[in-house]
DOTITOR-937995 format. One record per residue: residue in three letters; residue number from 1; x, y, z of N, C-alpha, C in turn. Coordinates in steps of 0.05 Angstrom, whole numbers. Each point is the difference from the previous one (the first is absolute). Last residue first. Layout:
DOTITOR-937995
 type seq    npx    npy    npz   capx   capy   capz    cpx    cpy    cpz
  ala NUM      X      Y      Z      X      Y      Z      X      Y      Z
...
END
This chain:
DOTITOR-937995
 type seq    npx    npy    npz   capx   capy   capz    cpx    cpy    cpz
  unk 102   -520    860    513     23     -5     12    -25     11     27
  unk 101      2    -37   -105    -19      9     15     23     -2     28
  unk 100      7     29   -111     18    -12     22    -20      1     17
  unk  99    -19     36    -83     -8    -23     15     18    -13     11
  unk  98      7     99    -20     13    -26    -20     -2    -32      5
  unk  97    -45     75     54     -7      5    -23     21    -19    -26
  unk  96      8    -16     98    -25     -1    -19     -8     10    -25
  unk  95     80     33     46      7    -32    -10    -29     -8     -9
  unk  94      3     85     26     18     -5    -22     -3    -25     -7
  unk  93    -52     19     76     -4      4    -31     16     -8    -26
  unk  92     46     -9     89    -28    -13     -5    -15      6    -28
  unk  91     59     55     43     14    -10    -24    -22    -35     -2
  unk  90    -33     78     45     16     11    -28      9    -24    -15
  unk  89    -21    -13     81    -30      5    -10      8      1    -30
  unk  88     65      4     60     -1    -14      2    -26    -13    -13
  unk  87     31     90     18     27    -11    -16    -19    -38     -1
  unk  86    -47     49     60     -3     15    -25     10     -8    -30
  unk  85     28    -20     93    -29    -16      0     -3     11    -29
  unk  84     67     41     35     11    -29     -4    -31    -15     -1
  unk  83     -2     88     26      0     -1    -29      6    -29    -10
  unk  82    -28     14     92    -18      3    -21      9     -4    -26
  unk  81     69      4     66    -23    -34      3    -30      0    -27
  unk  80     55     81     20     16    -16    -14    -18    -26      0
  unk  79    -36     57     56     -1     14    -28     14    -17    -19
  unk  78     10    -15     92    -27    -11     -9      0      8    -35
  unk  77     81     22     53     -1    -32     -5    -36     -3    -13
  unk  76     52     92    -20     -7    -14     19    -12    -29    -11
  unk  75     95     49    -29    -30      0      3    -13    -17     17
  unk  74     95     18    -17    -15     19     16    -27      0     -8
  unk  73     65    -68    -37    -11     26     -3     -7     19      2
  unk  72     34    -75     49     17     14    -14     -7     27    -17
  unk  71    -62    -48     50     15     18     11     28      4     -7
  unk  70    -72    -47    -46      3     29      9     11      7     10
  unk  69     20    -82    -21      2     14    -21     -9     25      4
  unk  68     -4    -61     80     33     11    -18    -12     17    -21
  unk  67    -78    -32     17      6     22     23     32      2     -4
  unk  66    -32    -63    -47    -17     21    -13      9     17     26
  unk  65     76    -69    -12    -39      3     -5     -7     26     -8
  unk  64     81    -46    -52     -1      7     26    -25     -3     -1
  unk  63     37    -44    -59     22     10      6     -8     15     22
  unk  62    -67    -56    -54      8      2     25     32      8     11
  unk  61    -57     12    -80     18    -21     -2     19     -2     19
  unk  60    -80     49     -3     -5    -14     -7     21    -28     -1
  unk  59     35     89     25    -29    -14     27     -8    -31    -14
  unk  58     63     52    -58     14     -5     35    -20    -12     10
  unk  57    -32     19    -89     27    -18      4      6     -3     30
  unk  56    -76     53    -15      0    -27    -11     21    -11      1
  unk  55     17     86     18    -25     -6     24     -6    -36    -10
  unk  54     39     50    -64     19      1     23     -8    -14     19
  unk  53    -53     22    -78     12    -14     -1     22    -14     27
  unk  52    -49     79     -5    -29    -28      8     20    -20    -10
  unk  51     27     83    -14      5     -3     34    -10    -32      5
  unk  50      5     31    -97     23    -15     26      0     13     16
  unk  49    -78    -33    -60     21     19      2      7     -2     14
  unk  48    -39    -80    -54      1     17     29     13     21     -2
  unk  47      5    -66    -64    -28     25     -9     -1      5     28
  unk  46     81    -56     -3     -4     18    -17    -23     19      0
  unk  45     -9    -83     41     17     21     16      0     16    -23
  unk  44    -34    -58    -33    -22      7     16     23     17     20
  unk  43     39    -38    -71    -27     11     -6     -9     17     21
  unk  42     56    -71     27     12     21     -7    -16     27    -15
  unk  41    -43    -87     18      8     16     33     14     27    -15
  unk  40    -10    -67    -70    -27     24      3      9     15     24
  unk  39     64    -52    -21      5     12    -20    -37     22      6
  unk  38     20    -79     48     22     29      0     -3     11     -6
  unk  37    -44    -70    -26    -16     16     21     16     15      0
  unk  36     27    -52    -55    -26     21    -22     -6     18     29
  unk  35     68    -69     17     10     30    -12    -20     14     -7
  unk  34    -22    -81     42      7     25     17     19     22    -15
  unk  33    -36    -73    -47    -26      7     16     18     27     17
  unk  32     59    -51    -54     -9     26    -10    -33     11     14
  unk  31     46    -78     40     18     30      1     -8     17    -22
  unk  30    -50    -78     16      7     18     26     10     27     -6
  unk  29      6    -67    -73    -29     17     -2     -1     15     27
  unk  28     83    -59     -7      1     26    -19    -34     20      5
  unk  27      1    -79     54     19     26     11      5     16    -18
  unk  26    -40    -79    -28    -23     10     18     28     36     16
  unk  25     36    -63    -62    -26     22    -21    -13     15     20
  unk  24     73    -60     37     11     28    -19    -30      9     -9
  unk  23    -17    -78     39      3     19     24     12     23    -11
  unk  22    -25    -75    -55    -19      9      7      0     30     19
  unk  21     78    -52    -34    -17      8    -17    -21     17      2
  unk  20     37    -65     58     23     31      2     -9     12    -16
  unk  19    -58    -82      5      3     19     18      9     20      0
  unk  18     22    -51    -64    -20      5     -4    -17     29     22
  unk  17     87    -67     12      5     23    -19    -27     13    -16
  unk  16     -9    -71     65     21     32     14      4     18    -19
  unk  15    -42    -84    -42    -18     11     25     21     39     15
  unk  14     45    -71    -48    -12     17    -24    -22     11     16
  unk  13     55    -52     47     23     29     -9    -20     12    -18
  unk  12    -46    -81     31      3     24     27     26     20     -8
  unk  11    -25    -67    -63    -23     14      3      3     18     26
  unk  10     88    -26    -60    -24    -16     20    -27     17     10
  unk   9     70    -15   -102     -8     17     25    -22     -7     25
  unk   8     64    -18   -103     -9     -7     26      1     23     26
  unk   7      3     30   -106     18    -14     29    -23    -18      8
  unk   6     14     30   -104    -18      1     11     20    -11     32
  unk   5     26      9    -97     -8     31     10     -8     -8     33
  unk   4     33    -66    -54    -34     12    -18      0     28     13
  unk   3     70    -71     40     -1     11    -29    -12     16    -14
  unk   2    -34    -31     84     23     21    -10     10     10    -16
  unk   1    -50    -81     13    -16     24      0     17     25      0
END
Protein backbone atom coordinates (compact mmCIF):
# COMPACT_ATOMS: atom_id res chain seq x y z
CA UNK A 1 0.00 0.00 0.00
CA UNK A 2 2.81 2.36 0.17
CA UNK A 3 3.96 2.05 -2.86
CA UNK A 4 0.49 3.64 -4.03
CA UNK A 5 0.95 6.76 -2.11
CA UNK A 6 -0.95 5.30 0.67
CA UNK A 7 0.39 4.63 4.89
CA UNK A 8 -0.69 2.68 7.46
CA UNK A 9 -2.35 4.32 10.03
CA UNK A 10 -4.11 3.33 13.41
CA UNK A 11 -7.46 4.57 14.09
CA UNK A 12 -6.34 6.19 17.52
CA UNK A 13 -3.22 8.46 15.52
CA UNK A 14 -5.98 9.06 12.82
CA UNK A 15 -8.68 9.80 15.64
CA UNK A 16 -5.90 12.56 17.46
CA UNK A 17 -5.17 13.85 14.32
CA UNK A 18 -8.92 14.61 13.54
CA UNK A 19 -9.45 15.90 16.95
CA UNK A 20 -6.24 18.46 16.58
CA UNK A 21 -8.22 19.29 13.48
CA UNK A 22 -11.26 20.02 15.09
CA UNK A 23 -9.65 22.14 18.03
CA UNK A 24 -7.44 24.66 15.34
CA UNK A 25 -10.99 25.51 13.43
CA UNK A 26 -12.89 25.74 16.80
CA UNK A 27 -10.01 28.38 18.18
CA UNK A 28 -9.31 30.06 14.68
CA UNK A 29 -13.43 30.96 14.65
CA UNK A 30 -12.81 32.12 18.71
CA UNK A 31 -10.23 34.23 17.72
CA UNK A 32 -11.82 36.11 14.93
CA UNK A 33 -15.20 35.99 17.28
CA UNK A 34 -13.03 38.22 19.59
CA UNK A 35 -11.28 40.28 16.99
CA UNK A 36 -14.90 41.36 15.31
CA UNK A 37 -15.73 42.17 19.15
CA UNK A 38 -12.58 44.30 19.69
CA UNK A 39 -12.87 45.69 16.99
CA UNK A 40 -16.76 46.95 17.86
CA UNK A 41 -15.58 47.75 21.93
CA UNK A 42 -13.03 49.95 20.13
CA UNK A 43 -16.01 51.61 18.11
CA UNK A 44 -17.76 52.09 20.96
CA UNK A 45 -14.95 53.85 22.95
CA UNK A 46 -14.20 56.01 20.12
CA UNK A 47 -17.99 57.65 19.70
CA UNK A 48 -17.48 58.67 23.45
CA UNK A 49 -15.95 61.90 24.00
CA UNK A 50 -13.08 61.94 26.09
CA UNK A 51 -13.98 62.77 29.42
CA UNK A 52 -16.61 59.73 28.91
CA UNK A 53 -13.81 57.88 27.42
CA UNK A 54 -11.37 58.19 30.38
CA UNK A 55 -13.96 57.43 32.95
CA UNK A 56 -14.60 54.00 30.81
CA UNK A 57 -11.11 52.84 30.61
CA UNK A 58 -9.85 53.38 34.36
CA UNK A 59 -13.29 52.59 36.20
CA UNK A 60 -14.63 50.25 33.64
CA UNK A 61 -11.37 48.59 33.20
CA UNK A 62 -11.02 48.63 36.76
CA UNK A 63 -7.64 50.62 37.12
CA UNK A 64 -9.34 52.45 39.78
CA UNK A 65 -12.98 53.08 41.49
CA UNK A 66 -15.32 55.56 41.04
CA UNK A 67 -14.45 57.54 44.26
CA UNK A 68 -10.24 57.21 43.28
CA UNK A 69 -11.23 58.44 40.02
CA UNK A 70 -12.90 61.49 41.59
CA UNK A 71 -10.86 62.22 43.80
CA UNK A 72 -8.17 62.33 41.62
CA UNK A 73 -10.36 64.43 39.75
CA UNK A 74 -11.72 66.56 42.15
CA UNK A 75 -15.05 65.57 41.36
CA UNK A 76 -17.69 64.53 43.18
CA UNK A 77 -18.16 60.81 43.88
CA UNK A 78 -22.14 60.90 43.23
CA UNK A 79 -21.98 63.06 40.04
CA UNK A 80 -19.27 60.80 38.64
CA UNK A 81 -21.30 57.53 39.72
CA UNK A 82 -24.03 59.23 37.55
CA UNK A 83 -22.04 59.83 34.51
CA UNK A 84 -20.38 56.23 34.72
CA UNK A 85 -24.16 55.12 34.60
CA UNK A 86 -24.58 57.31 31.46
CA UNK A 87 -21.16 56.01 29.76
CA UNK A 88 -22.75 52.69 30.28
CA UNK A 89 -26.36 53.14 28.70
CA UNK A 90 -24.24 54.75 25.91
CA UNK A 91 -22.30 52.05 25.13
CA UNK A 92 -25.20 49.49 25.58
CA UNK A 93 -26.92 51.00 22.69
CA UNK A 94 -23.96 51.10 20.81
CA UNK A 95 -23.57 47.52 21.07
CA UNK A 96 -27.51 46.94 20.51
CA UNK A 97 -27.72 48.76 17.85
CA UNK A 98 -25.01 46.33 16.03
CA UNK A 99 -26.92 43.36 17.50
CA UNK A 100 -24.54 42.64 20.04
CA UNK A 101 -26.93 41.89 23.12
CA UNK A 102 -24.85 42.75 26.27
Amino acid sequence: MEERGYREESYEEWKENDMRTELLAESVEELIEKKVLLDVLQEALESLIPEEKELAVKVFGEEVSVYEFARINGGNRRTLDFRKNKVLEKLRHFFRERGIDV
